[in-house]
ZAZAFI-99774 format. One record per residue (C-alpha): residue in one letter; z, y, x negated. Coordinates in Angstrom, 3 decimals, decimal comma. Example, Ala and Ser with C-alpha at 12.3 -4.5 7.8 and 13.67 -1.06 7.14 Angstrom:
// residues 2
node res A Z 7,800 Y -4,500 X -12,300
node res S Z 7,140 Y -1,060 X -13,670
//
This chain:
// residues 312
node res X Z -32,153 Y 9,935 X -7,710
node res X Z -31,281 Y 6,938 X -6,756
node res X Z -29,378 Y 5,615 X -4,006
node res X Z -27,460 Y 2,338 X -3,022
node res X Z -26,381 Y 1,579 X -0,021
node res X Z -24,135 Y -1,503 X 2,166
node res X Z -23,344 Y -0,603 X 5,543
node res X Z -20,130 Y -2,006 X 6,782
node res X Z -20,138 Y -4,801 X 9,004
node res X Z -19,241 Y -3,582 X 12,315
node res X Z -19,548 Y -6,663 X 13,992
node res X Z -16,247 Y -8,071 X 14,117
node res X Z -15,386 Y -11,074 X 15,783
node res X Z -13,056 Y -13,716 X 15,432
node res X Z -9,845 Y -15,752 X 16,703
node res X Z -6,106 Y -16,221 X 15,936
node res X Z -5,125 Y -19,093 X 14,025
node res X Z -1,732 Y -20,263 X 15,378
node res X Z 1,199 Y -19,375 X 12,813
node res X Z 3,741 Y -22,081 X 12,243
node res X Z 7,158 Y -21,094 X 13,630
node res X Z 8,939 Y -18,881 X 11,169
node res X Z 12,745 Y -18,818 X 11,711
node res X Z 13,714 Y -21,811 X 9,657
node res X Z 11,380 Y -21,300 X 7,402
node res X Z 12,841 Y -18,183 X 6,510
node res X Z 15,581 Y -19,247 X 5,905
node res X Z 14,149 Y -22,035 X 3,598
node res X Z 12,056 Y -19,094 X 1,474
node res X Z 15,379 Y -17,712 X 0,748
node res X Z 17,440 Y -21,049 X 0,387
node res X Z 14,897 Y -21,755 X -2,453
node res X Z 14,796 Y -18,508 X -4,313
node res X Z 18,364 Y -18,383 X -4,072
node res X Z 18,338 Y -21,782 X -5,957
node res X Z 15,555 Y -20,784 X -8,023
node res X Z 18,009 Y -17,860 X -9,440
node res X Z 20,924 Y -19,627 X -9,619
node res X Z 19,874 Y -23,224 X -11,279
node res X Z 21,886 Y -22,724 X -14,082
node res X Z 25,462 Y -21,223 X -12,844
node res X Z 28,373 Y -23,226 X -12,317
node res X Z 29,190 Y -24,487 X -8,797
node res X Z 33,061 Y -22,742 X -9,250
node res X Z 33,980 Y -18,842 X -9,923
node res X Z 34,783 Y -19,915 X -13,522
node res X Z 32,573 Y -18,230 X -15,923
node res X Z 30,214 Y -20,454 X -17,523
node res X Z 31,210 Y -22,427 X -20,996
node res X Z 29,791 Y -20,500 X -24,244
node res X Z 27,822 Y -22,874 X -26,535
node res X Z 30,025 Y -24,050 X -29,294
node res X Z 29,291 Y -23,829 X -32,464
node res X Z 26,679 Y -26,682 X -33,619
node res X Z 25,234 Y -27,032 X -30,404
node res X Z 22,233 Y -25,063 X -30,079
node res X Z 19,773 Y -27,748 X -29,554
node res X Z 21,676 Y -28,744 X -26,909
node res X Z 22,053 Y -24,754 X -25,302
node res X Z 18,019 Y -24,633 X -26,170
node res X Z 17,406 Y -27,646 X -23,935
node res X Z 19,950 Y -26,935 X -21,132
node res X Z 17,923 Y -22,934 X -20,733
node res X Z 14,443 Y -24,996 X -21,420
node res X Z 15,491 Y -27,142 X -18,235
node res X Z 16,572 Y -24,491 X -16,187
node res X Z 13,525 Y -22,828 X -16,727
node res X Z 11,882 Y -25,574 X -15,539
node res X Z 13,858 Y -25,850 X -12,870
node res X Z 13,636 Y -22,363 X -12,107
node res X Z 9,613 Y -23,079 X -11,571
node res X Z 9,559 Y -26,176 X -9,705
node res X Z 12,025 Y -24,057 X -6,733
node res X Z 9,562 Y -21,259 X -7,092
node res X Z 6,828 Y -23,631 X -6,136
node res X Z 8,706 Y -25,343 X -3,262
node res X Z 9,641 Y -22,109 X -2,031
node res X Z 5,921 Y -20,763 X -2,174
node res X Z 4,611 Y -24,265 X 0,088
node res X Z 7,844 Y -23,673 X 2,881
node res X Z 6,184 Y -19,790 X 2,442
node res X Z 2,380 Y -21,096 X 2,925
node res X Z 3,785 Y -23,610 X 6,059
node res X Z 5,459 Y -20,038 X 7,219
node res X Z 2,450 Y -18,005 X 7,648
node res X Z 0,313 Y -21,345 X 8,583
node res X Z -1,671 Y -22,190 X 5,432
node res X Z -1,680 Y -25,603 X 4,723
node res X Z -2,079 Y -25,276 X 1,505
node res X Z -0,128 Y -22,673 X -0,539
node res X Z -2,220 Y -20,071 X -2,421
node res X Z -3,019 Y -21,125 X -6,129
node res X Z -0,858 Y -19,329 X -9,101
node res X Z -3,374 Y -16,814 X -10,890
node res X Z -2,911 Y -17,019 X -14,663
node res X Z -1,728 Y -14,665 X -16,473
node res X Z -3,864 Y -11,358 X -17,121
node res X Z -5,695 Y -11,121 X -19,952
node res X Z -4,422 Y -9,141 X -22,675
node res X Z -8,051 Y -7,626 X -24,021
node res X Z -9,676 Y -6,301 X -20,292
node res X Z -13,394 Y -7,164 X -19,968
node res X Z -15,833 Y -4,684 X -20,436
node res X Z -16,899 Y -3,112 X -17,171
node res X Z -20,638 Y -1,984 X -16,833
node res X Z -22,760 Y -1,068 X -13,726
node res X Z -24,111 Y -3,472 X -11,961
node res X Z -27,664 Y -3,914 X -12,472
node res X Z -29,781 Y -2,344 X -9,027
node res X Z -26,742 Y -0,379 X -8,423
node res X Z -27,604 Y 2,390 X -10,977
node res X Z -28,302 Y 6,281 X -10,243
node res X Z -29,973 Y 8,685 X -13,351
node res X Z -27,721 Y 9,119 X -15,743
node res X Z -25,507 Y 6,065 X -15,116
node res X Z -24,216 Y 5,991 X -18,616
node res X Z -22,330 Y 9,961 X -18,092
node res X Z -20,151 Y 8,215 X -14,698
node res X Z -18,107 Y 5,662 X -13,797
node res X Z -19,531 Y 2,125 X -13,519
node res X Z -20,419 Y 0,651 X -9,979
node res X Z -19,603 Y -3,094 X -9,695
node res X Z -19,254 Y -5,979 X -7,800
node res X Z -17,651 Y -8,676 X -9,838
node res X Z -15,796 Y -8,296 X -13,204
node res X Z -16,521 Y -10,521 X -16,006
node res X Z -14,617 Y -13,370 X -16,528
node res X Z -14,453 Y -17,006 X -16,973
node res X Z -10,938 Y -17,027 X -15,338
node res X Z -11,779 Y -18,731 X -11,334
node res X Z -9,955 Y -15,413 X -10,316
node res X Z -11,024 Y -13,401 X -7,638
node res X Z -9,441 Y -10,137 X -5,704
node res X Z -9,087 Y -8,788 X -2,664
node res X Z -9,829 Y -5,006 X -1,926
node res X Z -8,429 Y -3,850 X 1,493
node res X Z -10,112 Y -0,492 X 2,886
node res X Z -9,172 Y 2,432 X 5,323
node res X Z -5,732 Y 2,623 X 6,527
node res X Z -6,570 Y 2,263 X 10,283
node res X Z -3,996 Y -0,890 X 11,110
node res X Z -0,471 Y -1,301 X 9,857
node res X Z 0,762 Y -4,100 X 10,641
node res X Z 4,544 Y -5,099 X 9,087
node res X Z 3,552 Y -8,610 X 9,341
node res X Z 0,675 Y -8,327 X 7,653
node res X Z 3,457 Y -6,745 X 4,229
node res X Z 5,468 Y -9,647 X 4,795
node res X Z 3,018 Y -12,247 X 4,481
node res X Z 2,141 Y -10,544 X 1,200
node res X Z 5,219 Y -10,355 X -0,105
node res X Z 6,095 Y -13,764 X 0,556
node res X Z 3,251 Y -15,514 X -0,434
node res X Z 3,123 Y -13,424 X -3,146
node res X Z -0,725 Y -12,134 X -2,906
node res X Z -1,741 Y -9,566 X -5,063
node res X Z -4,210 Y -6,833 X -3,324
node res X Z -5,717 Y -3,383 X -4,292
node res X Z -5,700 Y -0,865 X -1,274
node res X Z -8,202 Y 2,619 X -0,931
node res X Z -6,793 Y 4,675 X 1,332
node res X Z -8,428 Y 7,377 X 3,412
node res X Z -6,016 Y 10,179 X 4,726
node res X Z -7,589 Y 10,449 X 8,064
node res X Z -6,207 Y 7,143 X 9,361
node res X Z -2,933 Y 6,688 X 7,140
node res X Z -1,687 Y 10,380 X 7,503
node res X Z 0,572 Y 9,446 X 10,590
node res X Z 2,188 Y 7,272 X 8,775
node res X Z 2,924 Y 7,581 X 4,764
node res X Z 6,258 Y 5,642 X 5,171
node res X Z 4,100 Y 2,531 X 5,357
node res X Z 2,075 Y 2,624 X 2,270
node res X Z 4,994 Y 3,602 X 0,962
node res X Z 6,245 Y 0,245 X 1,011
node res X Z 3,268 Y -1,209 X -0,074
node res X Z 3,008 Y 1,138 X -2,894
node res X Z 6,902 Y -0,208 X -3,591
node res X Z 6,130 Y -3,887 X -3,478
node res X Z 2,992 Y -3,296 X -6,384
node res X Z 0,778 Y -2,365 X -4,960
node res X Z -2,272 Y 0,429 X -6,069
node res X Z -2,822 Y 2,590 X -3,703
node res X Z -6,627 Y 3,937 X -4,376
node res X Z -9,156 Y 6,831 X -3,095
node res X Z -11,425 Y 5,841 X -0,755
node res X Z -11,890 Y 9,713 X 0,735
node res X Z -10,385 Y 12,274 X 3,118
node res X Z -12,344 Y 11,949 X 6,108
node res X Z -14,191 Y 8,794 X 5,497
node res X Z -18,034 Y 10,679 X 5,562
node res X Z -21,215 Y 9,026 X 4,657
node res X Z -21,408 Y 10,576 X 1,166
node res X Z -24,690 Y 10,853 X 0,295
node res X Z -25,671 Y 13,576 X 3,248
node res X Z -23,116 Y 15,745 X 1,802
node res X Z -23,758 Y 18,840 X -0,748
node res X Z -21,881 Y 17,818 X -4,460
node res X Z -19,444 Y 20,223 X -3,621
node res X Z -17,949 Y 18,770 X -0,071
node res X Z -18,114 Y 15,588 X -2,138
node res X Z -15,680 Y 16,910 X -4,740
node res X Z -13,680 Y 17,961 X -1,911
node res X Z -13,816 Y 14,907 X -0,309
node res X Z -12,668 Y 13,001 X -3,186
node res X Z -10,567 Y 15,555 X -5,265
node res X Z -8,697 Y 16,291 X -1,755
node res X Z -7,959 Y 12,818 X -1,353
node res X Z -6,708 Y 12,311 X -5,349
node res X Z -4,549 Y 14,875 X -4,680
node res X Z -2,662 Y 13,753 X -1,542
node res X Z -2,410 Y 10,237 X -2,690
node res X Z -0,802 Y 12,083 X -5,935
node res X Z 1,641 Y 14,367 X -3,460
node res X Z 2,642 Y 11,511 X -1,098
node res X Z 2,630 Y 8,438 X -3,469
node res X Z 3,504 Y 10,339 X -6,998
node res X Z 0,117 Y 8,832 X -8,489
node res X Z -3,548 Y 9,998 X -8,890
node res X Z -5,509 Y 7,294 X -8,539
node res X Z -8,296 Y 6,013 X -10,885
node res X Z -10,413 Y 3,923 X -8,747
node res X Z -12,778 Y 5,559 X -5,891
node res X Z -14,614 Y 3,140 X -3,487
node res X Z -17,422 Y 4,992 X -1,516
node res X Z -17,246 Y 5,021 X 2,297
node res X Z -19,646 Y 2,411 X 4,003
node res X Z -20,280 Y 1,466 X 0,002
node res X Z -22,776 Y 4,757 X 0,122
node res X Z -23,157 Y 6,882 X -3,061
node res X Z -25,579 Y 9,013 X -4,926
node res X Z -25,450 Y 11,074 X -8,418
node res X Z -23,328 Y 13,564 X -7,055
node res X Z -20,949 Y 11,540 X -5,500
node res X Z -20,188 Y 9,410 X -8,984
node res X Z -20,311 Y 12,950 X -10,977
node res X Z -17,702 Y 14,524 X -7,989
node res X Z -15,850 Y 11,300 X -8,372
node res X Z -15,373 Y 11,990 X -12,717
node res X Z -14,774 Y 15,095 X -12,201
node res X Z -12,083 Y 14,021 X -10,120
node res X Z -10,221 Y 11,741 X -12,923
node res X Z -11,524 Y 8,761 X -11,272
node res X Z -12,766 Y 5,785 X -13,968
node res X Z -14,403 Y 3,264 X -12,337
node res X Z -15,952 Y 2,475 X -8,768
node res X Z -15,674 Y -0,968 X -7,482
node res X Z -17,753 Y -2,364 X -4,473
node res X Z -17,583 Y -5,714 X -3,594
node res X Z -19,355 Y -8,980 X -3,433
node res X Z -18,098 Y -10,626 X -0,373
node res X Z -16,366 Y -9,318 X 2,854
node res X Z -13,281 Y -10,991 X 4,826
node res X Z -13,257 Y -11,260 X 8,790
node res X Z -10,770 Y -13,306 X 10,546
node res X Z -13,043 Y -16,273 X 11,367
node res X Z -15,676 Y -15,925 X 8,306
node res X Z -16,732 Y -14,555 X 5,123
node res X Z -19,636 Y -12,575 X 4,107
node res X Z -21,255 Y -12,705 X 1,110
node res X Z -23,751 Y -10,497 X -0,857
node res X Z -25,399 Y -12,880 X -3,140
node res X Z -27,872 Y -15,771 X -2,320
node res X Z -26,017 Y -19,013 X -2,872
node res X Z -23,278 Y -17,307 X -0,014
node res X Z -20,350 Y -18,623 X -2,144
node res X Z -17,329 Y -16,999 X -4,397
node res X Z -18,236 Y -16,618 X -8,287
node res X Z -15,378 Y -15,790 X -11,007
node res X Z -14,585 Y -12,421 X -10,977
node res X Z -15,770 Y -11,715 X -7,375
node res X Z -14,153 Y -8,276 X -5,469
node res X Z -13,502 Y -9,255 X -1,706
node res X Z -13,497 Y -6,264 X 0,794
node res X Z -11,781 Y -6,703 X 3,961
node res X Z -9,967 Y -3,638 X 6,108
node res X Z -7,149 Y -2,797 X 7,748
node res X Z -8,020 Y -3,822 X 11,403
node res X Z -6,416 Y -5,500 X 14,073
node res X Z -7,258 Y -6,239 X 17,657
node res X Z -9,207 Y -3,011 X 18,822
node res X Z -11,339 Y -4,127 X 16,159
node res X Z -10,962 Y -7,791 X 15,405
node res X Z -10,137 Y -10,826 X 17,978
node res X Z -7,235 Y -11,126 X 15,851
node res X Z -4,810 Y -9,541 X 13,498
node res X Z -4,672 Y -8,648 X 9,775
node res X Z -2,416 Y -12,249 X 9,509
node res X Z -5,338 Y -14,377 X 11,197
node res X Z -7,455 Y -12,856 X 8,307
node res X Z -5,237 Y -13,327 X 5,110
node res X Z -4,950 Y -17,124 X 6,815
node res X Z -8,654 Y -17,641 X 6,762
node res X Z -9,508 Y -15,610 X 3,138
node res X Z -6,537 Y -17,745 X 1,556
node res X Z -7,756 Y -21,033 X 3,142
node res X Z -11,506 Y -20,261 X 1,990
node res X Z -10,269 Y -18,940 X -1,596
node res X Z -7,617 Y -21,805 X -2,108
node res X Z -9,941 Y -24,729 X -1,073
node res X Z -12,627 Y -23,361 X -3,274
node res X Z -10,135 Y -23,694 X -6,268
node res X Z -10,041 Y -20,017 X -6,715
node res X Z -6,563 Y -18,272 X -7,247
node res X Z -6,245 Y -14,357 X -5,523
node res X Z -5,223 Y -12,145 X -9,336
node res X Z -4,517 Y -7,879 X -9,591
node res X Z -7,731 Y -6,328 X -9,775
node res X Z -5,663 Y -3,659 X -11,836
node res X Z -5,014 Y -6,224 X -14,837
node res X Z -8,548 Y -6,684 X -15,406
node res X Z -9,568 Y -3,392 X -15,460
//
């Protein structure tokens, strides 16, 4: 039996990078999306002119430019958003997901006996698109500001939730959960799996399908390991659970640096980034200070931040 194994990094150190100031550019985020909406309704309470009769080329070209428009204010409002949260560049658009999903096998080293019965292990997906996408773990932190950068700059993420350190506050995955995002098993209790019998394993996992299904209305079909840990029982507890497929990850976020697994210490298409919620008992900074520094390293590399989900 074979057993794989990445500890997490408990060394974590690092330093705030200073936000811009965020009043008027509030109220710019929602000056533009306002315009964005509203690029092609008249300036009075009259209700626009119907086409007439003859004139659809001309209609076709009037919605074509408002569409156009409608982009180029979504793109000015997502660079007053970046100069917001600090970024000086804003985050790049991912394109659009791809409508026949890649096939996802286990990652070579990474198998245990048997691999073909369970759910693959892996660390990147395969794709030529320069996508990559970030994985956030635990539960511990939850920060508001860290939903709001999000949801203004528009980040997709996947979360994997263990009850033990979100159970005093639902409520806030909640609205996570509302703005898109999957909320995922990553175990009750957070245990190192592979010292445990197969059957506190299933519990471990099937416990923690089934609150995520009581307190979110969804059973989840991803499991991530705790500490990255598995063996055969754990991927067997984990099918038996409903769960289809187990990603790692190939690189891990701080707030002042980035891990990587492979040799060359870089981002590769495809690549899973695993960061945490953590803030200052654990970092020397906040969950902000760390989306700053993975968006600045992701961006500048030419790689756009896509929905794990879509590929899968």
């Amino acid at each position: 039996m074979q057993l794989v194994r990445q500890k997490e990094d408990k060394t974590q150190h690092g330093h705030r990078y200073a936000a811009g100031p965020r009043g008027r550019f509030g109220v710019a985020v929602a000056a533009l999306l306002v315009a964005a909406l509203g690029t092609a309704c008249s300036s009075g309470s009259e209700a626009p002119e119907k086409p007439k009769a003859g004139k659809g080329t001309e209609a076709g070209a009037a919605g074509a430019l408002s569409a156009a428009e409608k982009a180029k204010a979504a793109q000015r409002a997502r660079i007053v958003a970046a100069k917001k949260w600090g970024l000086v560049k804003p985050p790049l658009t991912a394109p659009a997901a791809p409508k026949e999903k890649p096939e996802i096998t286990t990652r070579d080293g990474f198998e245990v006996e048997d691999q073909e019965e369970y759910p693959p292990v892996f660390t990147t997906v395969p794709t030529e698109d320069k996508v990559v996408f970030l994985t956030i773990d635990d539960g511990a932190e939850k920060d508001p500001e860290f939903l709001k950068m999000m949801q203004e700059l528009k980040i997709p993420y996947t979360a994997f939730l263990s009850d033990y350190v979100v159970n005093d506050n639902y409520p806030y995955f909640k609205q996570m959960q509302a703005a898109g995002v999957t909320l995922n098993n990553h175990t009750l209790n957070h245990r190192y799996m592979p010292a445990l019998s197969y059957e506190k394993q299933r519990q471990e996992i099937c416990g923690q399908q089934d609150t995520i299904q009581k307190q979110f209305g969804k059973r989840p079909t991803l499991f991530r390991p705790p500490y990255g840990n598995y063996n055969q029982d754990t991927l067997r507890a984990a099918k038996s659970c409903g769960i289809k497929a187990v990603p790692l990850w190939n690189a891990e976020a701080f707030t002042n640096r980035m891990d990587y697994r492979e040799w060359d210490r870089d981002l590769h298409p495809g690549d899973i980034i695993l960061t945490h919620f953590r803030g200052r008992e654990d970092w020397k900074g906040t969950m902000t200070d760390m989306i700053r520094h993975v968006m600045k390293t992701v961006t500048d590399k030419g790689y756009s931040v896509a929905r794990l989900e879509d590929y899968l």
